[in-house]
N, C-alpha and C positions, 0 to 999 in steps of 0.2 A: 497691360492695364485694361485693355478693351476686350479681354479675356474675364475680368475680376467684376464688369459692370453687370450682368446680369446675373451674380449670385449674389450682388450689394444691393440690387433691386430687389431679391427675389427674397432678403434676410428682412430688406425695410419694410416691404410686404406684408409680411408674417409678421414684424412686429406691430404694425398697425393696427393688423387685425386682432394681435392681443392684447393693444388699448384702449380698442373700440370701447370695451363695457364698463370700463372708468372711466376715461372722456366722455362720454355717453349720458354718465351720471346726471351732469346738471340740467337733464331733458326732461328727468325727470322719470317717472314707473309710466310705463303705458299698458292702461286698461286697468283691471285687476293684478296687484305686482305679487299677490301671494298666490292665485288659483288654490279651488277647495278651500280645508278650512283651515292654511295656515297662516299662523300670525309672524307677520314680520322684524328685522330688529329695526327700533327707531332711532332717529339722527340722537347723537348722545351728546351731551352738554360739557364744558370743561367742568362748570360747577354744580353741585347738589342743589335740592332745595334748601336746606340751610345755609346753604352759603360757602361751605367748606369743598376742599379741589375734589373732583372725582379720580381717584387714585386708579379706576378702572377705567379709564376714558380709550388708553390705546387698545385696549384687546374689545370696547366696544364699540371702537369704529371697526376695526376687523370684521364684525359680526354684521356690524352696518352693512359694509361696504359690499358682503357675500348673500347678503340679504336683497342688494337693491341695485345691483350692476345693470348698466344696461341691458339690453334685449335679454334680460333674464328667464322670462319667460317663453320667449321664441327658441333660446338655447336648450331651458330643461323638454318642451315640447318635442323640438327635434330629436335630442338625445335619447329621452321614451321612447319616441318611434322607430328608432330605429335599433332598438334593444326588443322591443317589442316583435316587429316585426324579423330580424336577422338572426335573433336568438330564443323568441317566444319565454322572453323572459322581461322582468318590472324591475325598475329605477328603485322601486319602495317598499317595502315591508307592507305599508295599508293597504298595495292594492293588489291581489292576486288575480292574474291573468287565466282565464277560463277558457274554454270550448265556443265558438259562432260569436263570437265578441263578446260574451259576456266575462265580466267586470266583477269580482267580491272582495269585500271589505277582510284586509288581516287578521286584524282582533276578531273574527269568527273561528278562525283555526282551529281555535282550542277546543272550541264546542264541539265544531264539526268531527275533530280527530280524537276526543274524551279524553286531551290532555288538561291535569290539574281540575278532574273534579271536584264538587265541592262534598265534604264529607257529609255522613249521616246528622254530626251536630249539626252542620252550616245549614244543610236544607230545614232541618225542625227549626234554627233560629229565624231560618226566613220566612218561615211559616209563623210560627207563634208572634212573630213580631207582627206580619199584616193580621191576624187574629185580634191582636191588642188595638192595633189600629180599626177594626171592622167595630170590635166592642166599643171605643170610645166613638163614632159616627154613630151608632145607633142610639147610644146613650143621649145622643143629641136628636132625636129621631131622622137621620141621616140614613141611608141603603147604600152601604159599600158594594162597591166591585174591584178585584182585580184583574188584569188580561197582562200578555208576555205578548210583545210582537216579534212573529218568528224571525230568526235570521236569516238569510234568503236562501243561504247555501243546506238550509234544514227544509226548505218547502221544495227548490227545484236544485241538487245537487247531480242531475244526468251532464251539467256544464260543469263541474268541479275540474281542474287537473289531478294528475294522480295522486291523490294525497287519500288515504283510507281513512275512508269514514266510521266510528265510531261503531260498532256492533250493538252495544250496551244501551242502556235507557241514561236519556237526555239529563242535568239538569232540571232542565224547565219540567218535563215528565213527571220526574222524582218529587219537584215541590209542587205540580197538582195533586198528584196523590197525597203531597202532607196536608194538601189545603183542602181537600176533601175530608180527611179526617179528624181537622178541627172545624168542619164547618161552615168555612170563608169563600165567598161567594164567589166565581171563579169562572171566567168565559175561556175557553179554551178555543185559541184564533189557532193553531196548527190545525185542529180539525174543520177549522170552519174552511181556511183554506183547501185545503188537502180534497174537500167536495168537491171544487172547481176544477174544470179540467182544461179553463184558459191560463196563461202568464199574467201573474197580480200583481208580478214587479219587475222594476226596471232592470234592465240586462246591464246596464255605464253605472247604476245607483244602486245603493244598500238595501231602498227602503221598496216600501210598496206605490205603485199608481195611482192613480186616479178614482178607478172600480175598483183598487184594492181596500184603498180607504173607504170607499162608501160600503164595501161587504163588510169591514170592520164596524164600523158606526152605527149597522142595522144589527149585526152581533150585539155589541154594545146595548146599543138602546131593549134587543129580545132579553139579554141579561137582566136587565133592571127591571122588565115585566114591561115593557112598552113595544110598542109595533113602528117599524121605515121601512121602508120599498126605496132605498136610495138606488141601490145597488140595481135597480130592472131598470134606471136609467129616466130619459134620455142619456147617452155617451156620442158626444161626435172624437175621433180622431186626430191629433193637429200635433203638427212633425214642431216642439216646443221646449221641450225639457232638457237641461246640461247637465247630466249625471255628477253626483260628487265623486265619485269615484274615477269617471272621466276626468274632473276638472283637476282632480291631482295629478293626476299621468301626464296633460297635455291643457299645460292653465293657460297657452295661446289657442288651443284650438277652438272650434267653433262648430263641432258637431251636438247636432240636438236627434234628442230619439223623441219618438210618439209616443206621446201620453194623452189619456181620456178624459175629457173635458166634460162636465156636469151639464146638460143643457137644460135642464128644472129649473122652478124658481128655489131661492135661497134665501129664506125673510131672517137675513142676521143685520144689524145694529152695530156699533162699537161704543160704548162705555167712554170709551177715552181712543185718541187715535192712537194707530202701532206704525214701526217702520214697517216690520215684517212679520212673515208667520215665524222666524225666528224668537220673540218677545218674550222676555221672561213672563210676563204677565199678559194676557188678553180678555177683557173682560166683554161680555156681549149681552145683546138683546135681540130675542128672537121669539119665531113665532107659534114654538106648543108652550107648555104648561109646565111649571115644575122649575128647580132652580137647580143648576149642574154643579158642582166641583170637581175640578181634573188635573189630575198629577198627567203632565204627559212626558214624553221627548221628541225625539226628531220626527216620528213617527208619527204624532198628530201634528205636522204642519200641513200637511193634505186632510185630515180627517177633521182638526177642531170645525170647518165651517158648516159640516151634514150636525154636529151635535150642536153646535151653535142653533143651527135653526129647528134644531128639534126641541128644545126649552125652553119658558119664556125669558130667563136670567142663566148665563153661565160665566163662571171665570176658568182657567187654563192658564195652570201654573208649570213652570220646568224649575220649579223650587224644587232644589235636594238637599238637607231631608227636606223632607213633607211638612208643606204649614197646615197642619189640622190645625190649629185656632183657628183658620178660616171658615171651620166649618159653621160655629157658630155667630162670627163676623157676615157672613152670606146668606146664612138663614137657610142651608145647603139642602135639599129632601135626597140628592141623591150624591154622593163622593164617589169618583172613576178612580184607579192608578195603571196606569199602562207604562210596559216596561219592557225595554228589547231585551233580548234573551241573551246577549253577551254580556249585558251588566247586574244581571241576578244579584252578584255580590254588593251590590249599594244595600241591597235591604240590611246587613249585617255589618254595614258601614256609616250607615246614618240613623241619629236618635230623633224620630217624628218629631216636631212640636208639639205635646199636648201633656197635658198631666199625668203622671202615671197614676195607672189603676190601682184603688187600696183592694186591699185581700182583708182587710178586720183587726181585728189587736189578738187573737187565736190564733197563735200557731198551730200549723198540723204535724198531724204527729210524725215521728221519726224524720225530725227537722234535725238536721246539721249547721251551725250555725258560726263563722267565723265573726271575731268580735277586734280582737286587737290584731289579731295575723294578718289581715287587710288592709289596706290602706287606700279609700276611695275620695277621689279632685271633687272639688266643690267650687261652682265658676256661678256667679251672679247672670240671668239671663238678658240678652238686649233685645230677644227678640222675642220671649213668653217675659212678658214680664210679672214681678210680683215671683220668681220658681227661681231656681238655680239649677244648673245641669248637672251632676252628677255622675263621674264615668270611673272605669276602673274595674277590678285591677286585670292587669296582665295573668289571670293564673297559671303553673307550667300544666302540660298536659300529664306529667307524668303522678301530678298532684290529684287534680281532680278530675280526668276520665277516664283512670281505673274506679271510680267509686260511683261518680254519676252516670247516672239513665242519658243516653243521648236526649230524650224527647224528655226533659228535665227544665222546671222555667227556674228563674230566679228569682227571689227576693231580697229586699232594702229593711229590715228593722230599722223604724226607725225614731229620735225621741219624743213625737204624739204618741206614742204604745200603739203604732198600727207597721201591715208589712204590703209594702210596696212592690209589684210586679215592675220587674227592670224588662227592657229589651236586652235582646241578646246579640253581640256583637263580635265579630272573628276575634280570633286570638284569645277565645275564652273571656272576653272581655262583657263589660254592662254600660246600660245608661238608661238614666229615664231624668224627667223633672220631679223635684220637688218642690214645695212653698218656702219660698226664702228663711221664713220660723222654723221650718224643720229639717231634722240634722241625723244626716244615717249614721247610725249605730255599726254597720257590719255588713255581711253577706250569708245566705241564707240558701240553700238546697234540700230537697229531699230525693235520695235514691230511687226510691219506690216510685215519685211521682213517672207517669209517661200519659196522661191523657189531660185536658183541661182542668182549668181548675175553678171552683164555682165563681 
């Protein structure tokens, strides 16, 4: 029997410690229970809101329970590290483990490796779409710009692991060149960086620094025909910043890297208060001249505050699509879109907000024109109001890209007798607005087309 006592101690042990993180539970999540940017499952209810049982209730405590166990995040932390360290390899697909501690984001892979390009249509659709977009800002007397902010494994890839880098032209590359050919105004930050021959981003994060963003913003601003000196500083040093990319790996840990602190003044205002630079919306006042509008993403949560205080009015949208009615809501002289270079494909994903552009009640000639073979959704808008959105169809490829011109737009006949420039959307697909009284007729191509059209 007194043989049998210290493996009965040594099984209740072990079980204890494997009920630590349920018993634990009612302690509650300590600190951040997600680290990075994942979302949680929440405690589930036996009932709906209508009142009726939740039939899913046991499999969403499951999710609960895996979600929110005690020292969950001191477990996943440890277990990183020591995958990290004993095998130089990542707990997660998002974060790819590099060279002197540097950290890159997953979803870059592709870019980097020129897996799943996007084809010759996709870039001309991502092209001719910010073109429609540039035309309708000016029509408002608005000065569009677009910029792609690099991925970071495309500015400093000498920290990559062995993953082979792409040979071929980028992407991003391919649709400057389309946007140089229709026209569209176009900052190219790969080369603005590429001049520096310091590190403009974080080594634990995706994005750029401190001075990364302020090179960007004086970019930006030379784009639009305006002059900042953000970038020659003052910059002091301060050991501050938790990489996202760290905060996934090790959402207990509590290393910070240095980042560059602005020591200038900054005459920006807020419109309305924010939680964070996270805000779908931040609207500002500040101290040059001229009124901003800005598509951004993650990318200007360091950068909106240099433009902010470069204008006297700006707003700073992470609306996708794009609310161009803003532009004439804001009374906008200059419209930005900044876009990371992993999500290119939103521009052939999303239909801007704004009217589509009329082409005339003149067909040109050697139009091709489906009328009943088509079949395009008509959806009332909530958000343009007075239009309806218009999408459709799926065409197969084997239909219509033996016949059309890659660099080919589309047209909506429709019943005013006039013909509607669509956007152009993957899968061969369209969209654009039109006025609630009008009702498309069909879909409309011409072979021959490959250059703008008046």
């Amino acid at each position: 029997m007194k043989k049998k006592l210290p493996y009965a101690a040594f099984s209740a042990l072990i079980l204890l410690l494997c009920l630590i993180p349920s018993l634990g539970m009612p302690a509650g999540p300590r600190g951040d229970p997600a680290g990075g940017n994942q979302a949680l499952s929440a405690a589930p209810a036996l009932r709906k809101a209508d009142g009726t049982w939740n039939t899913a209730w046991l499999s969403q405590v499951q999710d609960y329970a895996a979600d929110n166990f005690f020292l969950r995040q001191e477990m996943i932390t440890l277990w990183s590290a020591l995958n990290a360290r004993g095998l130089h390899s990542s707990i997660t697909g998002d974060v790819v483990l590099g060279e002197d501690g540097w950290l890159y984001f997953g979803d870059t892979l592709p870019d980097y490796a020129g897996l799943d390009p996007m084809t010759d249509r996709e870039i001309f659709s991502a092209a001719r779409n910010l073109s429609l977009m540039a035309e309708y800002c000016e029509s408002l007397g608005a000065e569009f710009l677009f910029t792609v902010a690099p991925n970071k494994n495309a500015l400093y890839p000498e920290h990559m692991p062995g993953v082979t880098h792409s040979p071929g032209r980028s992407d991003a590359e391919r649709l400057a060149e389309a946007l140089a050919g229709l026209g569209v105004n176009y900052l190219d930050c790969f080369a603005l960086f590429r001049e520096q021959e310091e590190t403009l981003y974080f080594r634990t994060d995706s994005h750029w620094n401190g001075r990364g963003a302020a090179l960007a913003a004086d970019g930006i601003n030379g784009a639009l025909g305006r002059e900042s000196r953000y970038f020659q500083g003052p910059f002091s040093p301060e050991e501050r910043h938790r990489g996202d990319l760290y905060a996934m790996l090790y959402p207990a840990g509590d290393g910070l890297e240095t980042d560059w602190v602005y020591g200038g003044t900054l005459n920006v205002e807020y419109e309305a208060p924010i939680r964070s630079a996270e805000n779908l919306t931040i609207m500002t006042r500040g101290g040059g001249e001229g009124s901003l509008l800005m598509f951004r993403d993650s990318f200007g949560n360091n950068l909106y505050p240099y433009l902010a205080d470069s204008f006297a009015g700006a707003l700073f949208s992470r609306s996708m699509p794009y609310r161009l009615d803003l532009v004439s809501q804001r009374e906008a002289d200059f419209v930005a879109a900044e876009l990371v270079e992993r999500n290119l494909r939103y521009l052939i994903q999303n239909v801007p907000l704004m009217p589509a552009p009329s082409r005339g009640s003149a067909p040109p000639e050697d139009l091709y024109t489906w009328y009943g073979e088509v079949t395009l959704h008509s959806e009332p808008s909530e958000d343009l109001p007075g239009y309806s959105l218009i999408t459709g169809p799926q065409i197969p490829e084997d239909v219509i890209l033996p016949a059309i011109n890659p660099e080919s737009q589309m047209l909506v006949p429709a019943s005013d007798g006039n013909y509607y420039e669509a956007f152009l959307l993957e899968g061969n697909g369209i969209g654009l607005y039109l006025p609630e009284n009008v009702q498309p007729l069909g879909l409309a191509y011409s072979p021959e087309w490959g250059t703008p059209m008046p």
